[in-house]
C-alpha positions in Angstrom: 30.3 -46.3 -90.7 28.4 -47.7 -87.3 29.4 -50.1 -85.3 27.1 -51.8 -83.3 27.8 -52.4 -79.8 28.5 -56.3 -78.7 25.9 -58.3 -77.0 26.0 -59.0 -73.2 26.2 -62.4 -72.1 23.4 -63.5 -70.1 24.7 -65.6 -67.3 22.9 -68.5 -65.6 22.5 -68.3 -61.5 25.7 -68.9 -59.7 27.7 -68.6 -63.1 31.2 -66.9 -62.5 30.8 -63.6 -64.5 34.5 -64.5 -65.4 36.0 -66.7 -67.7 39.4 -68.7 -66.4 42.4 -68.3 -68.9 43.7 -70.8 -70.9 47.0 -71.4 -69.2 48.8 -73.4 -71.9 48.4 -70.4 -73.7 50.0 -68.5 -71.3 52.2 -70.7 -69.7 53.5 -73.2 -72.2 56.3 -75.8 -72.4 59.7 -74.9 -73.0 61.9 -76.8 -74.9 63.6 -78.0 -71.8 60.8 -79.2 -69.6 57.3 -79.2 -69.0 55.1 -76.3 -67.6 52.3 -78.8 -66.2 53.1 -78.0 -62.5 53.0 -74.0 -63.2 49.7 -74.2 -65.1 48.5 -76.4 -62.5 49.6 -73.5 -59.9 47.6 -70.8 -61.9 44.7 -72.7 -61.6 44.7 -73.1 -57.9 45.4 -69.0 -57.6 42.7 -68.2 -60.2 40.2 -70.3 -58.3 41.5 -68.8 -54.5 41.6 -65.1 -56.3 38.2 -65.6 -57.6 36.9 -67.0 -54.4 38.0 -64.8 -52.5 36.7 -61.7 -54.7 33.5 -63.4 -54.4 32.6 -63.5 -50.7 33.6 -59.9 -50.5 31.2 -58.8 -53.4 33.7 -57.1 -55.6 34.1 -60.0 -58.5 32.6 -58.4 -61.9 34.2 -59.4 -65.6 36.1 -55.9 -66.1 38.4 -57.7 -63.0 39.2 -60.6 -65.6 42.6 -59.3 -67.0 43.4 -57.7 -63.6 42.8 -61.3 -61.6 44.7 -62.7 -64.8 47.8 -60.6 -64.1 48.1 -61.0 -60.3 48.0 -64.8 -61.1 51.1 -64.8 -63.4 53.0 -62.4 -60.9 52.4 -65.3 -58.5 53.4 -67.5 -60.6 56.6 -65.5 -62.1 57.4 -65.2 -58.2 56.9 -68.7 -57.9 59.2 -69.9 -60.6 62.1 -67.2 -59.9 62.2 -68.6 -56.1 62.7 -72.0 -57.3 65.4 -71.0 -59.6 67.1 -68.5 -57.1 67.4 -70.8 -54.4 68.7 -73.8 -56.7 71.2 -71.5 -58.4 72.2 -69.5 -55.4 70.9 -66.1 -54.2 74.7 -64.3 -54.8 76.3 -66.0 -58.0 79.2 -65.6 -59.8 79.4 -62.8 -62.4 79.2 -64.9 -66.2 82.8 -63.2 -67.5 84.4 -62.2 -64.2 83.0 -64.2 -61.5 82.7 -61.5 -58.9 79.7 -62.1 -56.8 76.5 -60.7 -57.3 72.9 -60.8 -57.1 71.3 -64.0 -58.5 69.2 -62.3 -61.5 66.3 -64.7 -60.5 66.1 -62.4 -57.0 65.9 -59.8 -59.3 63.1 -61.3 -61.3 61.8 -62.2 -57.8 61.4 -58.8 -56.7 59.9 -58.0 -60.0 57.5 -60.2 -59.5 56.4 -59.3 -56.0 55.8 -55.8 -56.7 54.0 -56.1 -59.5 51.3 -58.7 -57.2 51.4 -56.5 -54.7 50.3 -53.8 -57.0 47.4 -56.4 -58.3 46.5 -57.0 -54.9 45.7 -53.5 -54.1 43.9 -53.0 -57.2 42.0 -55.8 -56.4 41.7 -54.7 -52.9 42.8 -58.5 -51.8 44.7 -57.5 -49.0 42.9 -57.1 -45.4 43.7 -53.7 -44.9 42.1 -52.4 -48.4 39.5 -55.3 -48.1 37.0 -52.9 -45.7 37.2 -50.1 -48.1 36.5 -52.4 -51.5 32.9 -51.5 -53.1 30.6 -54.0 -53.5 29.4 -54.7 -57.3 25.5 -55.4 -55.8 24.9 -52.4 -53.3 21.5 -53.2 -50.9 19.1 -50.3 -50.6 17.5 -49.8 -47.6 13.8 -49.5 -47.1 12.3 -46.4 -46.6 11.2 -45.3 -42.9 8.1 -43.6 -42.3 9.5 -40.8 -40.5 11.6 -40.1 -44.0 7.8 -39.5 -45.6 7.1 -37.1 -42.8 10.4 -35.1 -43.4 9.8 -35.3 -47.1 6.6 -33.7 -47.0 7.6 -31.1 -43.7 10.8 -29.9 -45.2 11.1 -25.9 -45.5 11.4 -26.7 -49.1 7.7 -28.0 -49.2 5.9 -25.0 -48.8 4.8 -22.5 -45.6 3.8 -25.7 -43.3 
């Protein structure tokens, strides 16, 4: 049995090499409320992620589920925050009302190390920025003194 390898997409100039997520998909409604404002969110990161992965050369389609991760982290952050600080960062325990940690700081924490961990991957952060390979590397032309060396190295012969 062969399989046949899948066809690469041909993209047109200045095409993202990237597809965006379909956030209803991965964000819907509850039954409660409405996830509009959080999809709305992910759009806004996807497109500042994507930018900025972009102007530093290191956007390529293998980052797509990588880019698509850090988003939701973001958002998961995002959405724990709100909830945390309506709720209460220290709340009552549910059967014996001792205090304790607010499980949406736990969520929150969650959250943040898992996008830090996307950022580095990503290289996103300005520290791990410089060291971040380009997808496109520029070769540099070739001096006329490398000829020389070329055809003078000890290698070459008794000249």
């Amino acid at each position: 049995m062969t399989s046949k390898a899948p066809k690469l997409a041909v993209l047109p100039d200045g095409a993202d090499p990237i597809q965006e997520p379909n956030w209803s998909w991965l964000v819907p409604d509850e039954a409660v409320e409405s996830n509009e404002q959080w999809r709305e969110r992910a759009h806004i990161e996807w497109l500042s992620i994507v930018a900025a992965m972009r102007q530093a050369g290191t956007l390529g389609p293998e980052n797509r589920h990588q880019v698509q991760r850090l988003v939701l982290s973001y958002i998961r952050f995002d959405q724990a925050a709100a909830k945390a600080f309506a709720a209460g960062m220290v709340v009552g325990a549910p059967r014996t009302g001792v205090p304790m940690m607010s499980l949406w700081r736990v969520e929150m924490r969650a959250a943040d190390s898992d996008a830090q961990a996307g950022e580095r991957e990503l290289c996103l952060s300005p520290r791990r920025r410089a060291g971040a390979g380009r997808v496109k590397r520029v070769e540099t032309p070739g001096r006329a003194s490398d000829a020389y060396l070329t055809r003078h190295s000890p290698d070459s012969g008794p000249f």
